[in-house]
N, C-alpha and C positions, 0 to 999 in steps of 0.2 A: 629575407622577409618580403612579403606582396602587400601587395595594398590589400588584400583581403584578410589578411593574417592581424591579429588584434595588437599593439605595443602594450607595456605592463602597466605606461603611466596613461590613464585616459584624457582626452580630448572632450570638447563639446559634441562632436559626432558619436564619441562612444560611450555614452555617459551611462545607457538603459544597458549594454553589455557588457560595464565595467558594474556595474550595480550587484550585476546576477556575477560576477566574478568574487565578488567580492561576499556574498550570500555562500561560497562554496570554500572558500577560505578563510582563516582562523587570522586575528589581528596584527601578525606579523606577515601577513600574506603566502603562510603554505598552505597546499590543500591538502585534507587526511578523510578521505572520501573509503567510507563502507562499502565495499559492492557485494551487491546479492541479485545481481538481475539474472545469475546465472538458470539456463532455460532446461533442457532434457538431463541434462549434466547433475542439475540439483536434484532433481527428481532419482536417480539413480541411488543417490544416498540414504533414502528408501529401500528400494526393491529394485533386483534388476528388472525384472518384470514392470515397466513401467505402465503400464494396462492397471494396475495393482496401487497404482497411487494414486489418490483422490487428489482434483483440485482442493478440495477443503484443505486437507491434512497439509501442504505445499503453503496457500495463501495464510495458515495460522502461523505455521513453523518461520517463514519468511518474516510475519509481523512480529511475530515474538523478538527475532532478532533486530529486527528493525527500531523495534522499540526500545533495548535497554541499551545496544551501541551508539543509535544514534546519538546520545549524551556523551558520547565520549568522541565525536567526530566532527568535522563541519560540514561534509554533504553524505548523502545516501545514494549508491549509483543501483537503481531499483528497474523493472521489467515492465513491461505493459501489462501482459497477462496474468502475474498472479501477487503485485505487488505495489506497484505507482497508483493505481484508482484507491485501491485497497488499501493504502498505507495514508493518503491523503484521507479518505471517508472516515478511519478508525481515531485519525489522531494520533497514525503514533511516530509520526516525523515533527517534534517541534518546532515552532516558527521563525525560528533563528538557524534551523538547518537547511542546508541547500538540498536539494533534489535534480535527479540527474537521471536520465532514460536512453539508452542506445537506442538507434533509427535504423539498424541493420536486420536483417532476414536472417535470423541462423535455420539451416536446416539440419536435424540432427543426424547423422550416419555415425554410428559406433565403431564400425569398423574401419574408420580412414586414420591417419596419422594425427589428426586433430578433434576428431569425433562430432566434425560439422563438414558440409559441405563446401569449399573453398569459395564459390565465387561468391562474387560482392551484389547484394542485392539489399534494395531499401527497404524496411516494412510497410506496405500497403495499409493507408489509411492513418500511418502514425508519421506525422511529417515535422519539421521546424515549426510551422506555424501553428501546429494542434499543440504542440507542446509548450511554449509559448500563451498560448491561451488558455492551458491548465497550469498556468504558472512555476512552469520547470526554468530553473536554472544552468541548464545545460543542458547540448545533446551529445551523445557520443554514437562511434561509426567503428566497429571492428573491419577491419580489412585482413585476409588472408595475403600475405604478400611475401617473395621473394627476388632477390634484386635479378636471378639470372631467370626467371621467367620471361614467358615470351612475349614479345612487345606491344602484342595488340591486345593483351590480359591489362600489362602495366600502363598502358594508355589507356584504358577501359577505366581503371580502378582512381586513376587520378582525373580523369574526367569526372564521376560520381562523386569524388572529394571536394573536388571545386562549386560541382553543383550545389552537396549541401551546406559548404559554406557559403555559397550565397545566400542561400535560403534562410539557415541560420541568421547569419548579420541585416538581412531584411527584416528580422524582427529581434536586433538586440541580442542572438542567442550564440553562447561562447559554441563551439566546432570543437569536442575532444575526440582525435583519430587513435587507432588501438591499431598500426599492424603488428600480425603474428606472424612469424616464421613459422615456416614446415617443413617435416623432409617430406623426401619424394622417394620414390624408387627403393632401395634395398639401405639408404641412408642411416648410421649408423654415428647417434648424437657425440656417442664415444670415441668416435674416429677425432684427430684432430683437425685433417681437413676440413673434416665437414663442419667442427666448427669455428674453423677458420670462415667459412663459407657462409654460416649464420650471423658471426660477429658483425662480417662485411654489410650483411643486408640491414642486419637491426639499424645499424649508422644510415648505410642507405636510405632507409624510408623514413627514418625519423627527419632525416633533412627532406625531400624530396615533398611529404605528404603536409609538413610544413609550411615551404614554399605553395603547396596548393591549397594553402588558402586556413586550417588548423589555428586554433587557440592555443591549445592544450596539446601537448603529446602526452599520450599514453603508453609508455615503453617497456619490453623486457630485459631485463639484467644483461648488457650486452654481449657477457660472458660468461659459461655454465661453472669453471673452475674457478671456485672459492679459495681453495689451498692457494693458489698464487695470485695474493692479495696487490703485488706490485703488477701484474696483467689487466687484473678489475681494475683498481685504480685510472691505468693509461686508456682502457676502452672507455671509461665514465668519462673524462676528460673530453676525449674525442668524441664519444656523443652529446656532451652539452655544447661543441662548438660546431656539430651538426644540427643543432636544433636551432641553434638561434631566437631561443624563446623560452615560454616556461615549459618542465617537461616534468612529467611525475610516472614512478614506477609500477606496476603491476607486479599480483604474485604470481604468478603462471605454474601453479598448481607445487611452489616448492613448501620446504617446510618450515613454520614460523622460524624458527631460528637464524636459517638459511636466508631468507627474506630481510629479517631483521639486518645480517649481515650487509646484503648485497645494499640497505638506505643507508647504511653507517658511510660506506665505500660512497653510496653517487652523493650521500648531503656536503663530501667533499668539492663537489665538481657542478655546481648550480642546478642540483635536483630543487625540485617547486614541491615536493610531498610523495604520496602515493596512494592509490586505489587500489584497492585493494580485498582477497574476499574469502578463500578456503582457507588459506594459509592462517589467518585470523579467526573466523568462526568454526571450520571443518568438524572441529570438537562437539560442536552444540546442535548438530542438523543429522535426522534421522531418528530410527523409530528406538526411541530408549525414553526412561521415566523421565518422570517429572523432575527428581532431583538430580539425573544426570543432566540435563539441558540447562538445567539451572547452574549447574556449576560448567559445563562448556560457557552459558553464556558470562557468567562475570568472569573467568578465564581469556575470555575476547575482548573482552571490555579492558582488561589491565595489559591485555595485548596492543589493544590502541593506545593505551596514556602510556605507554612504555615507547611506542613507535613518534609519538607527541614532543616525547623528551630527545629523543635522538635526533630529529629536528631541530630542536629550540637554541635559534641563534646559529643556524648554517644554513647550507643552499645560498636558494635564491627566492623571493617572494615572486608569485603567478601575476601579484596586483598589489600598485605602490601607488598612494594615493599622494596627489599632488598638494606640498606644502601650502598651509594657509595663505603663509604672506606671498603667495604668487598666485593662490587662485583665482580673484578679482580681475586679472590681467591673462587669464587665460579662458576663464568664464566670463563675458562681457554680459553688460547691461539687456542686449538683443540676442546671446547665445540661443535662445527658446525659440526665435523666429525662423530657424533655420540647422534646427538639433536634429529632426530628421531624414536629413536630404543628404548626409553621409560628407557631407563641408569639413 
């Protein structure tokens, strides 16, 4: 852990980013975060023709779901463009749930192995501090990363990490980092080298991008093979003792079930929740009536209080609030004259 990196029990120093931690978290301290920031990708689920999909049709289909899951979650991981202004101005993020916005550039290419452009780029105009002052609870950072890439990519990417967690913790704001593995070349996910070669990286960066500075890791299932539940098991392991923090899962496009499986496996091994977004709503988005969307969406909704329960009373909490009868002696009389100068 760095001095930039947040502990789970707050201090006087982290009191305004233990606040917003704790706004994205459910009272046992895991987080069970909606995501729907998804950008080109969502749009797809439409028309592949995306010329052919209206921003309306996109900002409604998003609120709709925004609206009836988020009752069943403690944060919304929502988009700049057709969701976060939007979802705040409608009302349909209630006041008790957190809000969450990525600060990365995706540029879409349908045709690469990840159907975004790899390099790591900030979005323009949306930074820690704007977010912040539209009173987000967190920001997240998608990273393309692989540990055998080449050295002045991986020095690039952990420079940018560091940046924005400072920037972040200059205004109180938790840092969630998202790397994704990718193949490259003629790589074949099915090979077992290769992933052998995946597994390595996911551990990798979860440590690495951590140590640069990260709240939150945002992780994928370190292992593709489900059937051997004793392999999942020893990589969750080894990635909670890579992280050294709180870490929550991502779906990465598997299938509810599959997903379900792979939280049962890490809330053994000090998973903090997970964020999560097709695997959970997939059912409810795209051009179908009103009563299919209707039952997608309560479908996603007993997909979350199902994901809620498999939690309850494992892991590890992201934020563990410091015992009454010690807080007087850890919060002094003068703590406010110096809360923040980062003491």
């Amino acid at each position: 852990m760095t001095a930039l990196s947040t502990p789970r029990v707050p201090r006087p120093s982290s009191l305004g980013l233990h606040r917003r931690l704790s706004r994205i978290c459910d009272a046992s301290g895991h987080i069970r975060t909606m995501a729907i920031d998804h950008p080109e990708n969502y749009l797809k689920l439409f028309d592949d023709d995306l010329d052919a999909v209206s921003f309306e049709e996109v900002v409604e289909s998003k609120l709709d779901m925004i609206r009836v899951l988020s009752r069943h979650a403690t944060s919304v991981l929502v988009d700049p463009v057709w969701s976060f202004g939007q979802a705040v101005a409608a009302g349909a993020v209630p006041g008790d749930v957190g809000l969450i916005s990525g600060i990365e550039a995706l540029y879409y290419q349908p045709d690469s192995a990840v159907g975004f452009d790899t390099e790591l780029r900030l979005r323009p105009g949306w930074d820690p501090a704007l977010l912040a002052t539209l009173g987000a609870d967190a920001a997240k950072l998608v990273v393309f990363h692989r540990e055998d890439q080449d050295a002045a990519v991986t020095e690039q990417q952990h420079a940018v990490v560091a940046e924005a967690a400072a920037q972040c913790h200059a205004h109180q704001l938790p840092l969630v980092v998202e790397p994704l593995w990718f193949p490259v070349g003629d790589e074949d996910t099915a090979d077992p080298a290769v992933r052998a070669v995946r597994r390595s990286s996911v551990l990798a960066s979860a440590h690495s991008f951590r140590a640069a500075g990260a709240d939150i890791m945002k992780v994928e299932f370190p292992v593709l093979d489900l059937d051997d539940l004793d392999a999942a098991h020893e990589a969750c392991a080894a990635l909670d003792e890579a992280v050294d923090g709180p870490w929550v899962l991502l779906s990465a496009g598997v299938t509810y079930e599959g997903f379900r499986t792979q939280l049962d496996v890490a809330a053994d091994h000090g998973c903090s929740g997970f964020m999560a977004g097709r695997a959970i709503w997939g059912d409810a988005v795209g051009r179908m009536d009103a009563d299919q969307r209707r039952a997608g969406a309560d479908l996603a909704a007993r997909r979350l209080d199902e994901l809620a329960s498999v939690l309850e009373g494992r892991g590890a909490p992201a934020y563990v609030p410091v015992d009454q009868s010690e807080v007087a002696a850890l919060v002094g009389p003068e703590w406010y004259r110096t809360a923040g100068s980062g003491e």
